[in-house]
C-alpha positions, -999 to 999 in steps of 0.1 A, spaced: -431 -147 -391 -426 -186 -391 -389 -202 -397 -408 -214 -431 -416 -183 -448 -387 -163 -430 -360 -183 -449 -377 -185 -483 -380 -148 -478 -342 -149 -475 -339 -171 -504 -360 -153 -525 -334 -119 -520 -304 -138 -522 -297 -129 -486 -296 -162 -473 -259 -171 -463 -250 -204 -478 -224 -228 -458 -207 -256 -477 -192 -282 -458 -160 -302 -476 -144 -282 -500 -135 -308 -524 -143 -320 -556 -181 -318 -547 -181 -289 -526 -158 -262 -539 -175 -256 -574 -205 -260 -555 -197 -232 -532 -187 -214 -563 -223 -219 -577 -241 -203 -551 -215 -177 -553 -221 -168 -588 -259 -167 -577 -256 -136 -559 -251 -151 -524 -226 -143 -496 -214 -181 -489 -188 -195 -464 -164 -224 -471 -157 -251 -441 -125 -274 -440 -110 -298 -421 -78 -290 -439 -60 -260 -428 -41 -261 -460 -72 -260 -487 -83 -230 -465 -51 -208 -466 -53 -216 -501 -86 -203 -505 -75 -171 -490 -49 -167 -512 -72 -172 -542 -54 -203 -552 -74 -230 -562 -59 -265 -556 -80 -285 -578 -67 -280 -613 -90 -290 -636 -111 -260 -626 -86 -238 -636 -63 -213 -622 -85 -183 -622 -119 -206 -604 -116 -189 -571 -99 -154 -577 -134 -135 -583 -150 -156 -558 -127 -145 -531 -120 -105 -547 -158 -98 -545 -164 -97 -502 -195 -123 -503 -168 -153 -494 -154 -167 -463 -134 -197 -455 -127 -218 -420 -115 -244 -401 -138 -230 -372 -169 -251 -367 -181 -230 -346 -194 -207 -375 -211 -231 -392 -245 -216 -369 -235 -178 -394 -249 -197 -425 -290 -200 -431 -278 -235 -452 -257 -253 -444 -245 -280 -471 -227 -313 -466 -201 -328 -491 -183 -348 -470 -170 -382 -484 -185 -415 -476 -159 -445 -481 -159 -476 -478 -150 -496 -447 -119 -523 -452 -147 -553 -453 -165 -530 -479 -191 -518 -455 -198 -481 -456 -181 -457 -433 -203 -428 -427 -175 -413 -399 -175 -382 -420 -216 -377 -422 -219 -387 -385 -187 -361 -377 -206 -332 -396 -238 -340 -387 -228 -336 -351 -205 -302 -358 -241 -286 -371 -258 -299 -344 -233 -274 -323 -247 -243 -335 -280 -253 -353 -307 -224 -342 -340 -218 -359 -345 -207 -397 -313 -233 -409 -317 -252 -439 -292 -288 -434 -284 -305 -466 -269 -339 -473 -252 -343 -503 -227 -374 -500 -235 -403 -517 -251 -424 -493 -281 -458 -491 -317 -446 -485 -327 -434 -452 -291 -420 -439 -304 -386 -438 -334 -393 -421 -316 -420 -399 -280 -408 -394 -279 -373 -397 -321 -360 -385 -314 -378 -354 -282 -361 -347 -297 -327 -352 -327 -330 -331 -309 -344 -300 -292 -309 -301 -328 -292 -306 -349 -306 -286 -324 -286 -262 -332 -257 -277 -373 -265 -282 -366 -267 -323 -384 -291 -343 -377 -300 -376 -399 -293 -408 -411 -262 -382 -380 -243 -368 -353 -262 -391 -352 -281 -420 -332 -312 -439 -332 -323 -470 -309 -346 -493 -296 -335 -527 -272 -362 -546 -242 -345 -560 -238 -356 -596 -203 -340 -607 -183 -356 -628 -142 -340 -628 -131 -326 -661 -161 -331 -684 -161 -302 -705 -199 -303 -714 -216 -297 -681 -208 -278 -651 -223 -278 -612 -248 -253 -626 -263 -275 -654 -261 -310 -642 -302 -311 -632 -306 -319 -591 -330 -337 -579 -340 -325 -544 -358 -344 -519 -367 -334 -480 -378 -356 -452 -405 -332 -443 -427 -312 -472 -421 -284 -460 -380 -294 -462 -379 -303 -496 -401 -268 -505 -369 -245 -492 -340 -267 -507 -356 -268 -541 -363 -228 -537 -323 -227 -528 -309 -245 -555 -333 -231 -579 -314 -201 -577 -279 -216 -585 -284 -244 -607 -303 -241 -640 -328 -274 -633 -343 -286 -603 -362 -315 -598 -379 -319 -566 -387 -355 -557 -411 -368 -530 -388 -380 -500 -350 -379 -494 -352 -414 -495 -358 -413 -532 -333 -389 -542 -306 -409 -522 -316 -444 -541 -316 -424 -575 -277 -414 -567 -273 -449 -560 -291 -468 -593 -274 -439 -616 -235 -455 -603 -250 -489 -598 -263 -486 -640 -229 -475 -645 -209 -499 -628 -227 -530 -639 -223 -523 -673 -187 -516 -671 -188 -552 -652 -203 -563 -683 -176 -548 -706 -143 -558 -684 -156 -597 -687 -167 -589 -725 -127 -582 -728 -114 -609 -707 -134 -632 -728 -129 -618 -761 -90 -617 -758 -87 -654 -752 -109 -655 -785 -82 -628 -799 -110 -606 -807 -107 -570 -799 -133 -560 -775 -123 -518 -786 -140 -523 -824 -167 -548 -813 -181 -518 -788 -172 -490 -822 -194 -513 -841 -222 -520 -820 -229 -485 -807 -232 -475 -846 -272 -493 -835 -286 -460 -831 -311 -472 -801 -312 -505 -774 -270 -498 -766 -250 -477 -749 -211 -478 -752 -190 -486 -718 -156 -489 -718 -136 -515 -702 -97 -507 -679 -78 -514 -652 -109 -513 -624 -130 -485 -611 -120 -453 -600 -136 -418 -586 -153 -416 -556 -191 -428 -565 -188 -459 -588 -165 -482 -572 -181 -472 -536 -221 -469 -544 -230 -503 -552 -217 -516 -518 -239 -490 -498 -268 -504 -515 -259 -541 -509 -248 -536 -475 -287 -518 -467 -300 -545 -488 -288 -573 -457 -308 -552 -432 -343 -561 -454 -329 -598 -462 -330 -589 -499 -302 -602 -520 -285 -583 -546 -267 -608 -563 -264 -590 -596 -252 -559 -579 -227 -578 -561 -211 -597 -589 -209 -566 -608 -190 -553 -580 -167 -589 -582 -161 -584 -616 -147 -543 -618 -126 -549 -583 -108 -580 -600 -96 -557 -629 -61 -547 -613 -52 -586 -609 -60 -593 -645 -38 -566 -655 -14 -577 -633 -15 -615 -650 -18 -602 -688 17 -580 -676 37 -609 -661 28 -633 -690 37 -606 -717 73 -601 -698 81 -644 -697 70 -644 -728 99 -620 -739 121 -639 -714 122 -616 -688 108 -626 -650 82 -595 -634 109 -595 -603 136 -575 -615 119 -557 -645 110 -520 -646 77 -511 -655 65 -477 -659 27 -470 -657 13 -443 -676 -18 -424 -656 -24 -421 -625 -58 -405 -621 -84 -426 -622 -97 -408 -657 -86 -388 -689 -69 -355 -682 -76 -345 -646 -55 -349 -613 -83 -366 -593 -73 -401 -581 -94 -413 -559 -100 -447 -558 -82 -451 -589 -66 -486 -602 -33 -475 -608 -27 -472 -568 -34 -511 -569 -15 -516 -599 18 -504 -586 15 -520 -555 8 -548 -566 36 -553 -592 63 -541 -566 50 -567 -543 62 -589 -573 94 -573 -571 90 -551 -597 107 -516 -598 75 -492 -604 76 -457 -616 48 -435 -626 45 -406 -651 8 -383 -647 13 -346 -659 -13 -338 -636 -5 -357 -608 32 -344 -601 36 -365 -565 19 -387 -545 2 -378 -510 -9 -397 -484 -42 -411 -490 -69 -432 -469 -56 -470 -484 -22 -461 -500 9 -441 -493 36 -448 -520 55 -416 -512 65 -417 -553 72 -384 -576 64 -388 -615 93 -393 -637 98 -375 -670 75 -386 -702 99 -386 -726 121 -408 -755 151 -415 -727 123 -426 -704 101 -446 -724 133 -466 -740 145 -472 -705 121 -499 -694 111 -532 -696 73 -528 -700 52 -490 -705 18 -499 -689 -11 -478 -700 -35 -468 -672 -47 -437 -679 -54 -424 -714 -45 -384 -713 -49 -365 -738 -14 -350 -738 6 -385 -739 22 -389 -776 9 -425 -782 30 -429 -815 61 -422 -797 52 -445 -767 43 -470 -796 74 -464 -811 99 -464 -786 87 -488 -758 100 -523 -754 72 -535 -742 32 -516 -739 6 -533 -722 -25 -511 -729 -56 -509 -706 -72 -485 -724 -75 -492 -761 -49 -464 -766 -23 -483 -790 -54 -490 -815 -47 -464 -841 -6 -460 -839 14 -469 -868 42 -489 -870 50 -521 -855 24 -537 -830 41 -572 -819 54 -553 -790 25 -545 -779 -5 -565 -753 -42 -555 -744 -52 -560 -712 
């Protein structure tokens, strides 16, 4: 029997073991998924930590919920390592790794390259490989093909005939409440026919809608236009507010009263600049491939401009609002509010409010934080502030010189932040419906 029809065979029964590399945001509800699907999957980690967890049937990201792992790991169809050297149990073998950004804003694809190699290792007939970082066009065909079939040609594999890669954009989205990894649709695309045919059967059987596409290179640039759509038009809404406040207009009801046009507009919000892992990274990955066909992507770019200037805008509207009650930013305490990069989850990467605080303690600022789901600080790739959150409470509030508003939980008690704060400097449109006084208080 061929590699071809032997692993849709497995696919078909469910008896396909299913790897996911990167147990993250991205890769631990996906594991889940295939999980729930009736398949006997393994979980690979760099961290050490993430993986004892897992064995303990604690899950560390907790938005998910406490109980998101218990059944997984209870039912005997679940595995977890640090050992790369098992990666070659699993018939797929899925890739989540993250792809940042490099410090002049080029993309770092260490992490891809890294895995790519560490599947190479083990790769043996009848494998599936999937990439599922966010990436430009033609990285799996370019960075991670090429890595494989150095290690196969040792072995006389050939891909699209004894193994097979495909990319498949992860599209999840921390803490909606609406969809889930199983009914977000995913588009599939392989670099070989016969590629794309097996991914599409394998995710067919864990997520509710597939949609194959022709190449990978197509599903990667859809990943890339569905952030870059997103991104531009939260450009478009951060300058709509600088401009608008001069004007003392208030950009919150202008977007309430023009996405009451029931077709031609969507509603973006403006804040205090991009967070998450896809929109604040993807449009640079597509500019940066864009040089190598001497294509400009000047609108892409000064979207780009426009969201990572945010923080210092903030900054500015916080220093004028504290002279203008006679106080100097060096010397003041300020207490930000959020520091997840969105509503009512404990995912902050990439998020503003990292910037924000360093920022105004550069100043000379005393900066404290309060996140209810973000109880301490950890090291992270560009920041280490080494900071715990303080209480969220009347004491606290009353005790500083300006409450900035980063982060819009759902649990913060706006009317008492309204009511008891010296000074609020909202981000987030959060102050529009309190009671009460409002002189005290400055959009940003």
């Amino acid at each position: 029997m061929d590699a071809r029809t032997e692993l849709l065979a497995k696919i078909e029964t469910r008896t396909a073991r299913v790897c996911v590399i990167g147990l993250g945001y991205v890769g631990l509800p996906l594991l889940r998924a295939f999980h729930e699907a009736g398949f006997n999957v393994l979980g690979f980690d760099v961290d050490p930590v993430k993986i004892q967890a897992l064995h303990r049937g604690e899950n560390y990201l907790k938005h998910l919920g406490a109980d998101f792992v218990r059944d997984m790991v209870r039912s005997g169809r679940f595995d977890a390592t640090t050992d790369v050297s098992r990666l070659g149990e699993a018939d797929a073998v899925i890739s989540c790794v993250p792809t940042p950004l490099g410090k002049h804003l080029e993309p770092d694809l260490g992490f891809v390259e890294k895995s790519s190699d560490d599947i190479a290792r083990t790769l043996r007939r009848g494998q599936l490989v999937v990439l599922e970082s966010s990436t430009y066009p033609r990285t799996t065909r370019d960075v991670m093909l090429p890595r494989l079939e150095a290690r196969a040609g040792e072995r006389g594999l050939k891909a699209g005939v004894d193994f097979f890669v495909a990319y498949s954009p992860e599209r999840e989205d921390p803490g909606r409440k609406d969809h889930n990894t199983q009914t977000i649709p995913k588009l599939v695309g392989g670099i070989d026919p016969a590629s794309g045919e097996i991914a599409v059967a394998l995710y067919r059987k864990a997520i509710a809608q597939v949609i194959p596409v022709s190449t990978a290179e197509v599903a990667e640039a859809a990943k890339l236009l569905e952030n870059i759509y997103r991104a531009v038009n939260i450009a478009l809404v951060n300058e709509m507010k600088v401009v608008l406040s001069a004007m003392g207009i208030d950009i919150w009801e202008v977007i309430d009263a023009a996405k009451t046009k029931p077709f031609g507009f969507q509603a973006f919000y403006p804040g205090p600049g991009l967070g998450g892992h896809c929109i604040p990274i993807d449009p640079f990955y597509l500019t940066w491939k864009a040089r190598e066909v001497d294509m400009p992507t000047r609108f892409i770019e000064l979207a780009g401009e426009i969201n990572r200037e945010m923080p210092n805008y903030v900054v500015q509207k916080t220093m004028l609002a504290l002279n203008d009650r006679g106080r100097a930013v060096k010397g003041s305490r300020i207490l930000v509010l959020g520091l997840a990069y969105k509503p009512d989850v404990d995912d902050v990467r990439e998020s503003p409010s990292f910037e924000l605080i360093e920022k105004l303690s550069d100043l000379g600022a005393s900066v404290d934080y309060n996140d209810p789901h973000v109880p301490a600080t950890h090291r992270m790739r560009h920041h280490d502030l080494d900071m715990k959150s303080v209480p969220f409470n009347v004491d606290s509030i009353k005790s500083y010189d300006c409450v900035l508003i980063a982060t819009n939980h759902a649990v913060y008690d706006w009317q008492m932040v309204a009511d008891h704060a010296k000074l609020i400097v909202d981000t987030r449109g959060s102050m529009r419906r309190v009671t009460g006084r409002r002189d005290h208080i400055v959009h940003a």
